[in-house]
C-alpha positions in Angstrom: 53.2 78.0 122.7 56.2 80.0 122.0 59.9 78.6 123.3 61.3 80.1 126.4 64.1 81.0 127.7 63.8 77.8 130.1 63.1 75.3 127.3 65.8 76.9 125.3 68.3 76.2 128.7 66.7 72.9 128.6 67.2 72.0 125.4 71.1 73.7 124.9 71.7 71.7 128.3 73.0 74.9 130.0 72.0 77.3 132.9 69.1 79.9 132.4 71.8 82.5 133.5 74.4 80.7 130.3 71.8 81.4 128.0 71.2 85.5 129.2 75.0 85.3 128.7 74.6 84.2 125.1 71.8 86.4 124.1 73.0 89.6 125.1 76.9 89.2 123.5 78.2 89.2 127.2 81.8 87.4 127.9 82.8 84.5 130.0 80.8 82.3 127.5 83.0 79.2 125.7 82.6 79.2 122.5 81.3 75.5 122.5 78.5 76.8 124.9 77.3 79.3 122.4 77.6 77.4 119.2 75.1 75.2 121.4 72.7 77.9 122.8 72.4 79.2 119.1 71.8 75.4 117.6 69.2 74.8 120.5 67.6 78.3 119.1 67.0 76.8 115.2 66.3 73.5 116.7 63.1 74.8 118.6 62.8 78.0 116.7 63.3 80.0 119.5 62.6 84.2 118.7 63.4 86.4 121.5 61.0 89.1 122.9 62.9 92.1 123.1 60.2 94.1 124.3 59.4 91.9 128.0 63.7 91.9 127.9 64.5 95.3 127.6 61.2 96.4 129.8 62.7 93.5 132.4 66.0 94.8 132.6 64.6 98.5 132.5 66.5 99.0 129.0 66.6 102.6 127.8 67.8 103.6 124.2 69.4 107.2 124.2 69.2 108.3 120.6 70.4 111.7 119.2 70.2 114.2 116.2 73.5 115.5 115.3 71.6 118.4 113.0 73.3 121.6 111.0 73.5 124.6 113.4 73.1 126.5 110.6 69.7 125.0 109.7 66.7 127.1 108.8 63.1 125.9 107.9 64.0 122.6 107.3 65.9 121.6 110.3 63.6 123.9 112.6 60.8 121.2 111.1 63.0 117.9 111.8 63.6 119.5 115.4 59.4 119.4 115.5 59.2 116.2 114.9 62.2 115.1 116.8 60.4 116.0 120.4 57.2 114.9 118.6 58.7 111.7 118.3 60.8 111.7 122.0 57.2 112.5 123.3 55.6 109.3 122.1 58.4 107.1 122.4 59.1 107.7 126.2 56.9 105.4 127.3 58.9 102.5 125.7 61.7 103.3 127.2 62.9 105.7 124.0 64.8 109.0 124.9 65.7 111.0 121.6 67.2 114.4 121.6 69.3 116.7 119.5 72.4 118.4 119.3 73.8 121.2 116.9 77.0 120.9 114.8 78.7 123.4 112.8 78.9 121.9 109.3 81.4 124.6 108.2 84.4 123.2 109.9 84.8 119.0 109.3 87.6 119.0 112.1 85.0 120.5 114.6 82.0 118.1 113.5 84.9 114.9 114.4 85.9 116.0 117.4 82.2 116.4 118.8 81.4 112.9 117.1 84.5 111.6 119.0 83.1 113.4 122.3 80.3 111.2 122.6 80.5 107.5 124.5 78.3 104.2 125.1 77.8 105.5 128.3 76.1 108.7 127.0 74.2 107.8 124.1 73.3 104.2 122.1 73.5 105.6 118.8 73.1 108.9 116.7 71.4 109.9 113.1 73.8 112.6 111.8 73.6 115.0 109.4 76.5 116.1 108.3 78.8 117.0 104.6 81.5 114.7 103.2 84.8 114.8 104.6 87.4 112.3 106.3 87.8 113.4 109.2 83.9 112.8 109.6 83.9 109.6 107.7 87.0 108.4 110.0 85.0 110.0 113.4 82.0 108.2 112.6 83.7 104.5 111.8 85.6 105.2 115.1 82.3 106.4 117.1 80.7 102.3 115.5 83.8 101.1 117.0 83.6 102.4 120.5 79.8 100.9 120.4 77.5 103.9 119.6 75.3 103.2 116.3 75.5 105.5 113.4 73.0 106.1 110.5 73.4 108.8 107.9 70.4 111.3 107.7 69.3 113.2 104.2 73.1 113.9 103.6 75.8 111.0 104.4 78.9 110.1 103.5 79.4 108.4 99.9 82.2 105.9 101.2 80.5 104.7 103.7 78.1 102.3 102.1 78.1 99.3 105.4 76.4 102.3 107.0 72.4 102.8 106.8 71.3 106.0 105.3 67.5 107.5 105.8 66.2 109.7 103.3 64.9 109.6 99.4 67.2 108.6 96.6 68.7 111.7 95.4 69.8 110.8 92.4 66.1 109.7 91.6 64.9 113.2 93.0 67.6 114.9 90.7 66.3 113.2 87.7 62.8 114.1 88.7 63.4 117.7 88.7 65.1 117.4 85.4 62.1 116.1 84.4 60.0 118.4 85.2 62.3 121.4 84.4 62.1 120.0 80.6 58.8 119.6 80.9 57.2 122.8 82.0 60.1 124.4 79.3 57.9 123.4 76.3 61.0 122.7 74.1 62.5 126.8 74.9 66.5 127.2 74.4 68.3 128.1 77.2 70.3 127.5 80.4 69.2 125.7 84.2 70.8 128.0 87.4 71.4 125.1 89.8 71.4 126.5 93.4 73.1 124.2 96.3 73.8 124.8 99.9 77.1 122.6 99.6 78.5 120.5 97.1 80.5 118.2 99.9 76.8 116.7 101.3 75.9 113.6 99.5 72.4 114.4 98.9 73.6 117.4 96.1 75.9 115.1 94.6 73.5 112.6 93.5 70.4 114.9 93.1 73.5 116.9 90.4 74.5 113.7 89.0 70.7 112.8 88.5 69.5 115.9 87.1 72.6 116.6 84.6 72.2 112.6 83.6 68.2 113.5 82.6 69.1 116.9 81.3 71.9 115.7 79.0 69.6 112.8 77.3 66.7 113.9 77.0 66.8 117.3 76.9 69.9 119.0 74.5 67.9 122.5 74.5 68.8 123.0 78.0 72.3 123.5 79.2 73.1 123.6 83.2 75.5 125.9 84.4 77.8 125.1 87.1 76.3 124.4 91.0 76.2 127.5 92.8 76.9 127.2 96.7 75.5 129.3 98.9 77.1 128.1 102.4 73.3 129.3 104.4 74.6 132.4 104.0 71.5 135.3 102.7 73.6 137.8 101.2 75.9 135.3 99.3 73.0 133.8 97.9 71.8 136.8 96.8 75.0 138.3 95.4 76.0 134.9 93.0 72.2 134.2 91.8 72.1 137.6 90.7 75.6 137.6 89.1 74.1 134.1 87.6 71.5 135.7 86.1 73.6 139.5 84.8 76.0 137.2 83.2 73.5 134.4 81.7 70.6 136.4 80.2 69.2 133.0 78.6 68.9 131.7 82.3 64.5 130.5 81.8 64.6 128.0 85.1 66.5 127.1 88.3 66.7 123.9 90.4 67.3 124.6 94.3 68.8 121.4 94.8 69.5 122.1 98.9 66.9 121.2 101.8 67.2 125.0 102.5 65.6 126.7 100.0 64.6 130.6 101.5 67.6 132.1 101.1 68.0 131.4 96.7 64.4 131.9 96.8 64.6 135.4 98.3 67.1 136.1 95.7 65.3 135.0 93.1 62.3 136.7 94.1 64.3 140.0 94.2 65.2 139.8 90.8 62.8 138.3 88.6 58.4 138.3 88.6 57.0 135.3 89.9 56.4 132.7 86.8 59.3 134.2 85.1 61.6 131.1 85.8 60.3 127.6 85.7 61.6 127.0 89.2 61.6 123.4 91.3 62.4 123.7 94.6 63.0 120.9 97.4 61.2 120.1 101.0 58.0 121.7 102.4 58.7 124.4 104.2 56.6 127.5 105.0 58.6 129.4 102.7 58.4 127.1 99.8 54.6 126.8 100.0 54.1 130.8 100.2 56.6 130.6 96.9 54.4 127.6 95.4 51.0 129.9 95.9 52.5 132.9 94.6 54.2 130.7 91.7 57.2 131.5 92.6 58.0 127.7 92.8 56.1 125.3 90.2 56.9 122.2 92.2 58.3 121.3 95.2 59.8 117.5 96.1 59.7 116.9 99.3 60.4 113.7 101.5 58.3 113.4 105.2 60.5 114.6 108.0 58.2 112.7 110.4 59.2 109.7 108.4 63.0 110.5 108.3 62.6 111.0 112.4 60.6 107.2 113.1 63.0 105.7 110.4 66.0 106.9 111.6 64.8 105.6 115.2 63.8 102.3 114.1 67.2 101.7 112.3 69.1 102.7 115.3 66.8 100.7 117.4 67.2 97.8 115.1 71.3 97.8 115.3 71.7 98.1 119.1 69.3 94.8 119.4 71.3 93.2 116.8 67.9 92.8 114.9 67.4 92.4 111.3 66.5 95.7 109.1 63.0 95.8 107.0 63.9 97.6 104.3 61.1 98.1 103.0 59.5 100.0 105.8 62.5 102.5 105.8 62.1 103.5 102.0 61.3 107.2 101.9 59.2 108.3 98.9 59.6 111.3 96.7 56.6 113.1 96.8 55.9 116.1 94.2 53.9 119.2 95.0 52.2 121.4 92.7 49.6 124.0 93.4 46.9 122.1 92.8 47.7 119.2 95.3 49.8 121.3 97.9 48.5 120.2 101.4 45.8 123.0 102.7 47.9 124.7 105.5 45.6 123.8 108.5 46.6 120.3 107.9 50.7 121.0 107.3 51.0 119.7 110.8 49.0 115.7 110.0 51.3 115.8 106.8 55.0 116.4 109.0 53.6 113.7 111.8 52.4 111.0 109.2 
C-alpha cells in the first residue's frame, strides 16, 4: 500500500493539518517541523497524489498564450490547437486561453507581462523577441508567482527558464544541408529571409545554417538576413531588391515561422523550381508552395506538441514537480513532396 498522508503525520510525529502546511509551501511552519515532515517522506517513501489534492481542494490551473498579434498562418494554427487543448483539459481542472501582444514595441510587451497577477493566471507560454525590458518583465512576472516558459522564440539570457520548441540551431543547419544538397555543387549566393532578427529562434537557425554553409559548402555564399517585420509589401519590396542586386541568387531559406508573405514575393518574381527554396512550419500556404514546388522542403515542428508541452511544463512548475525532459523534446520533421501529409488528414497531424 502506498503511504498516506496519516502515516506520514504518524511517522513525522506532527498533525495531519502540519503536514498540509508542509506540502503546499504554506507559512507558520518551524523549520525543525519541516526538516522532519520531509525526512519522514524519504523514510517511508512517501509520493504525493496531486491529482486526488488538487481535485480535493477544487485546484484550477489558469494557463495563457501570450502569442504575436501580428501572427498569420502559423499563430492562427497554435490558436487551433490552443482551444483544442483548453477543450480536453477542462475536465481536469485545466483552463488555457490566449492573449495577443504587439511584438513591435518591447516596452508595450513588459508592461502587459507586468499587468498580469497570481490571482489572474498560474503561469503563461510567451512568445515574444529579445529585449530587456521583456527579459526583466518576465524574471519580475516568476517573482510575483506566475510561471513562465519561453515558446518557439525566447530570450537567449534566460537559460533557468524552460523553452518549448525544436533546436534552432539544429533546424538551421538542416536547411543548410539541404540547400547544399539540392544545389548539386552550383556557384552562387543563399537569400536568407527572417521575420525578426531580435527572436531567438532566427538567431540560432542563422548561426546554424551559416556554421553548415561555411564548412561544408564554400560554393555557396549567404547574404545578409533580410527582415521583413510581417509586413507584405516590405517583403516584397527587399526580396526583390535582393534578387535585382544579386543575379547569382539560385536558393533562399525562410528562416521565420511565417512564411506567406517572402513566399508571395518570391512567387512574383521568379517560376516555381527556379530557386532551391526551404521553407519552415506547415502551413496551408507552405503546402500549396510545396505542391506547386515552389518550396522543396519544409521543416516543421507540431504545434499540437508545442501547445500539450508547453502545458505540462507549466503544470509541472506550479506543483513544484520534476520535469521529463525527454517527453518535452520537440522533433524536427522534414517535408518533401513525396511525404507531405495528404490534406484531409492536416488536422490528425496539428492534434498528434
Amino acid at each position: 500500500m502506498r503511504p498516506t498522508t496519516k502515516d506520514l503525520a504518524k511517522a513525522a510525529g506532527v498533525s495531519l493539518a502540519t503536514v498540509d502546511r508542509v506540502l503546499n509551501n504554506r507559512p507558520g511552519v518551524r523549520k525543525k517541523t519541516v526538516k522532519a515532515v520531509n525526512e519522514a517522506i524519504e523514510k517511508i517513501g512517501f509520493v504525493r497524489n496531486l491529482s486526488a489534492a488538487n481535485l480535493a481542494k477544487s485546484k484550477r490551473y489558469r494557463f495563457r498564450f501570450m502569442l504575436p498579434r501580428r501572427g498569420d498562418l502559423f499563430i492562427s494554427e497554435l490558436r487551433e490547437r490552443i482551444s483544442e487543448t483548453d477543450r480536453g483539459l477542462s475536465a481536469e481542472g485545466i483552463e488555457i486561453s490566449h492573449q495577443e501582444i504587439s511584438q513591435a514595441d518591447p516596452h508595450l510587451i513588459a508592461r502587459t507581462l507586468l499587468k498580469l497577477s497570481p490571482d489572474k493566471v498560474d503561469g503563461i507560454a510567451l512568445m515574444a523577441p529579445e529585449s530587456p525590458q521583456v527579459r526583466d518583465a518576465a524574471i519580475r512576472l516568476q517573482e510575483k508567482g506566475v510561471q513562465v516558459v519561453h515558446l518557439i522564440s525566447g530570450q537567449l539570457e534566460m537559460s533557468d527558464m524552460d523553452f518549448v520548441g525544436i533546436d534552432n540551431r539544429a533546424a538551421g543547419a538542416t536547411a543548410a544541408r539541404l540547400i547544399g544538397r539540392f544545389i548539386c555543387g552550383r556557384q552562387g549566393k543563399v537569400m536568407v529571409v527572417s521575420e525578426t532578427m531580435n527572436a531567438r529562434d532566427s538567431l540560432e537557425r542563422r548561426h546554424g545554417f551559416d556554421q553548415v554553409l561555411k564548412q561544408d559548402y564554400p560554393n555557396l555564399i549567404a547574404l545578409p538576413s533580410l527582415e521583413t517585420h510581417g509586413d507584405q509589401s516590405r517583403a516584397q519590396e527587399i526580396v526583390l531588391n535582393t534578387l535585382r542586386n544579386n543575379q547569382d541568387v539560385i536558393a533562399a531559406y525562410i528562416m521565420s515561422s511565417e512564411a506567406r508573405s517572402p513566399l508571395n514575393a518570391l512567387h512574383c518574381k521568379t517560376d516555381p523550381g527556379e530557386l532551391v527554396v526551404i521553407a519552415h512550419e506547415l502551413t496551408e500556404r507552405t503546402r500549396s508552395a510545396l505542391l506547386n514546388k515552389e518550396v522543396d522542403a519544409i521543416i516543421a515542428q507540431n504545434p499540437g506538441h508545442l501547445v500539450r508541452s508547453s502545458v505540462r511544463l507549466l503544470r509541472a512548475r506550479c506543483d513544484n514537480r520534476e520535469i521529463m525532459q525527454s517527453q518535452e523534446q520537440i522533433r524536427i520533421e522534414i517535408l518533401i513532396q513525396e511525404n507531405l501529409i495528404p490534406d484531409g488528414f492536416a488536422a490528425s497531424y496539428s492534434a498528434q
